[in-house]
N, C-alpha and C positions, 0 to 999 in steps of 0.2 A: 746820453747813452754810450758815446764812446769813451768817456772818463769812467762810467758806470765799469762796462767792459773790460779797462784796460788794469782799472783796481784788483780784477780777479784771476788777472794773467800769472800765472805760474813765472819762477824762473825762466827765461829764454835761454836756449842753448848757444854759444857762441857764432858769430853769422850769422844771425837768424833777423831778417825785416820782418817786422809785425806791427799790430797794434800802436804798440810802443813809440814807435816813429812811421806813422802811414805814409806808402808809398803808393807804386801801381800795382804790382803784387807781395805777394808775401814769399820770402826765401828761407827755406829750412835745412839745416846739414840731414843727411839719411844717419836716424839715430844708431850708433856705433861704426857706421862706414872708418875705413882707414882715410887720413890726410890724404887731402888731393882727390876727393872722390868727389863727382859733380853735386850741388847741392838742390832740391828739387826747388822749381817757381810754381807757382797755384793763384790762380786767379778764377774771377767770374764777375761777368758781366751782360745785362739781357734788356730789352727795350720794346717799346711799342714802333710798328713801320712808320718808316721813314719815305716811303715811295709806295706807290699802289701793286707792282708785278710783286706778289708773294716769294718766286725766286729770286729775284734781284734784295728784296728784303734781306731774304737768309743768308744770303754770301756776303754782303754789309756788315748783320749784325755777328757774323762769323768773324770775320775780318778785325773788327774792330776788338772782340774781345781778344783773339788770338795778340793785338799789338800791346797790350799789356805785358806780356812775357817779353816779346823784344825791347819794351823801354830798361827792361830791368838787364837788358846785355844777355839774354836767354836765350833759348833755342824752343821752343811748343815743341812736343810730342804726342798726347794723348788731349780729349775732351771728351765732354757729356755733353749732349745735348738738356737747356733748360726752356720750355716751355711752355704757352699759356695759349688757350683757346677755348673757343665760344662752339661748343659742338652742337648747340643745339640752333643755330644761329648760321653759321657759314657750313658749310659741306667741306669734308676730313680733306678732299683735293688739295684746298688750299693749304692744308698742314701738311700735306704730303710734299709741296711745293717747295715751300718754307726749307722743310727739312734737307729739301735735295741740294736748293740754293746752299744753305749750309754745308754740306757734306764736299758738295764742288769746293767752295772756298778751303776746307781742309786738308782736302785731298792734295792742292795746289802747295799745300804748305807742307805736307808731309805729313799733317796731324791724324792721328787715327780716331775716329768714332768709337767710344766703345759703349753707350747705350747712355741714358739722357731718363727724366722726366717729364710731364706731361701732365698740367691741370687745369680743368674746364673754368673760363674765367670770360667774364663777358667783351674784354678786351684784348685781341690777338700780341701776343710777346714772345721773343724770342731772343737767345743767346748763347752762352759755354761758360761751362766750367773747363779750365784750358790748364791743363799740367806742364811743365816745361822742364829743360835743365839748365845750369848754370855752370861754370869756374868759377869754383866760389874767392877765388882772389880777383876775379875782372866782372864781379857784380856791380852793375850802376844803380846807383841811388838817386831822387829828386836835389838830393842835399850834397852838395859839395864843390859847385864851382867856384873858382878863384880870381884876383883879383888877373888880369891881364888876357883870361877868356874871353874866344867869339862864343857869340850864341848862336848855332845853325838850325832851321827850320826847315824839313823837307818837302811838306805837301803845304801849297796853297790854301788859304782861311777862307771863310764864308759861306759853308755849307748851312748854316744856321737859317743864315737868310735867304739863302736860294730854297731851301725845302720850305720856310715860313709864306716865299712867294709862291712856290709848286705847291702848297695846301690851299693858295686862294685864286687859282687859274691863272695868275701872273710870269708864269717864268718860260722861256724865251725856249725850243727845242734844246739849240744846241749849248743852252746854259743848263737846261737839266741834265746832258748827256754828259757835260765837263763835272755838273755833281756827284755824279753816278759816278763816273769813270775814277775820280779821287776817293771815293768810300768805299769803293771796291778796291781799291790800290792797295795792296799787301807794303808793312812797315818792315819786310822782313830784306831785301835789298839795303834799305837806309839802314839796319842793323849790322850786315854784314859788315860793309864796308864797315862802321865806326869800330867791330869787334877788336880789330886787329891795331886799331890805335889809341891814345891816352884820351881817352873822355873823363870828364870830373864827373858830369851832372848829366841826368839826362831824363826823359820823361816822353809823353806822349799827350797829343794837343788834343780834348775831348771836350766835354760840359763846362768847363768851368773856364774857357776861353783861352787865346793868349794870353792875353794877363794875367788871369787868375793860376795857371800852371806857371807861369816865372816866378808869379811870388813864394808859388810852393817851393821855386827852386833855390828863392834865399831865405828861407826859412830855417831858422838856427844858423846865418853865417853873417859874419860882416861884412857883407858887400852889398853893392850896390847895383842895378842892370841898366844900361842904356837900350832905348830900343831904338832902333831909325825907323818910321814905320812908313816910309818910303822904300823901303829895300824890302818889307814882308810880300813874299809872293801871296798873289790874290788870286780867286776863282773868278770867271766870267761876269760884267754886270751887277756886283755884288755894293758897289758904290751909288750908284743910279736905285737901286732898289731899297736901300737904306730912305736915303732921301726919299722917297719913295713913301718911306713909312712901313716897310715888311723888314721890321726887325721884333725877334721873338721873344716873348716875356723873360728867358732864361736868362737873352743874352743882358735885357734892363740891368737883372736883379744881379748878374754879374759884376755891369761896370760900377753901382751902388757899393756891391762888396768893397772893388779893388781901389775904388776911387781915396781912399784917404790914405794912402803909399802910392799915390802915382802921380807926378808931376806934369803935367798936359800942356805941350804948345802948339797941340794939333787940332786941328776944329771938330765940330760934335762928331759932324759923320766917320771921320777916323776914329774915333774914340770908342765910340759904336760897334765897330767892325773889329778891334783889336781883343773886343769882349764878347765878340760872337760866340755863341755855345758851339761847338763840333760835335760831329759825328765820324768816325774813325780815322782824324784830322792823325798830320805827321808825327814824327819826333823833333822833339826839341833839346839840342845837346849843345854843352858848353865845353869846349874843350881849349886847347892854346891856338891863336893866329892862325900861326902856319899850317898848322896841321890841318884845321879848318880849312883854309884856303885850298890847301889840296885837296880833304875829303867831297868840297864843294865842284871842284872840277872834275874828279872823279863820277859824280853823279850824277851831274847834270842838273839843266833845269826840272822842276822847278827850284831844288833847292837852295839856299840862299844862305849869307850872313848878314843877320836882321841886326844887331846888339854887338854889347859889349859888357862885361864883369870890371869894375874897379871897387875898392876899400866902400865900407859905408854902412847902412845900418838896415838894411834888409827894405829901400825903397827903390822905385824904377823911375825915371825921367824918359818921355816918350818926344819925341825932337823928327 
């Protein structure tokens, strides 16, 4: 379908991510704007809950689409609300909830609501179409770290498994309230700070794991990624419940994906957890050492430098 699609793409205007090279969103010049005018970001993104409180939902799945825009070095401005429910089934409360959950998490960010869709489906969904702006010369892309890059990771992994253990009565108060509190966490901090200095590569940690989002990151480049994955900040108990056996079909089908580009000296249960699928999981940027080092001190825990970029052919060694 995406080859399909991408056959039928017209010319792109200069600066424009699209189709062409999939990112996290898509970046457009405003057509005839004069040089130097910001260029717009457009994304969407929507899901089924993650947690039972309807509000807590909405400001998740807010949250999460809104960090699409900041992986791309963006700023959000406006959304739609997009939506899915079962009206004949649950009472409109609950969508009302959803939506408020939502509109909090916007509010928080600056983004304005300006009216959304709505259709009856027997399965509750919920998320944004999220507009943004950009410098279209300090736009970040997944593709472009070099060889002598750290790779910094802001929020703590494992959300996958802790909501797979909180769907089978398994997870612990205050492990659910450490999962909440990181889905709810706005990427829009870790943004700032990186705005103002040299980032190569940068992205945001969702579905497709740790791993699966690095290799996006050497996709088209000669290099190579070191991970240490002793240095990845973790969520609560997320080791223990692996072992366990509450790890979620997404994150299997994951490691199956990445596993023939990835060099493994680490045992199953890390291997497991570094494929965890996310839900509005950090950013992931590669930028030089130093700078790294400071942006990390800057921020604080939890963020971290997980890796390292050298020469090489677009495989990861996890150590």
């Amino acid at each position: 379908m995406l080859r399909a699609t991408q056959a039928l793409l017209p010319a792109l205007p200069v600066g424009t991510v699209g189709l062409s090279i999939p990112d996290d969103a898509a970046v457009v010049p405003l057509p005839g704007a004069p040089e130097g005018t910001p260029s717009l970001v457009l994304t969407t993104d929507f899901f089924t809950p993650i947690v039972d409180d309807p509000r807590t939902f909405g400001r998740i799945a807010a949250v999460n689409a809104i960090s699409d825009v900041y992986a791309m070095g963006g700023v959000p401005r406006f959304a739609l609300n997009l939506a899915a429910f079962p009206t004949k089934t649950l009472p409109l409360e609950i969508l009302g909830a959803i939506l408020a959950g939502g509109g909090e998490a916007c509010a928080a960010e600056g983004v304005m609501v300006l009216g959304g869709h709505t259709v009856d489906d027997p399965e509750p969904k919920f998320g944004l179409c999220v507009i943004g702006t950009v410098d279209p010369a300090r736009v970040w892309t997944k593709r472009g770290a070099r060889p002598g890059d750290a790779l910094v990771l802001t929020k703590g992994i494992g959300t996958g498994v802790l909501a797979t253990a909180f769907k089978r009565d398994a997870l612990a108060p205050e492990a659910y309230e450490a999962m909440v509190a990181s889905m709810s966490e706005s990427n829009r901090r870790a943004a700032d700070l990186a705005r103002a200095l040299e980032v190569h590569a940068a992205t945001d940690v969702t579905g497709y794991g740790l791993l699966g989002h690095l290799l996006e990151m050497l996709g088209g480049n000669d290099v190579d990624a070191t991970l240490e994955a002793a240095a990845v900040p973790l969520l609560p108990n997320v080791r223990a419940l692996i072992e366990g056996g509450f790890v979620p079909g997404g994150s299997g089908a994951n490691l199956a994906f990445v596993a023939p580009r990835v060099d493994f000296t680490v045992d199953d249960t890390t291997q497991k957890l570094l494929a965890d699928a996310q839900t509005s999981g950090g950013l992931l940027l590669a930028m030089p050492r130093l700078i790294a080092e400071g942006y990390v001190a800057a921020y604080g825990l939890p963020a971290a430098i997980i890796g390292s970029i050298a020469s090489g052919s677009g495989r990861i060694r996890v150590g």
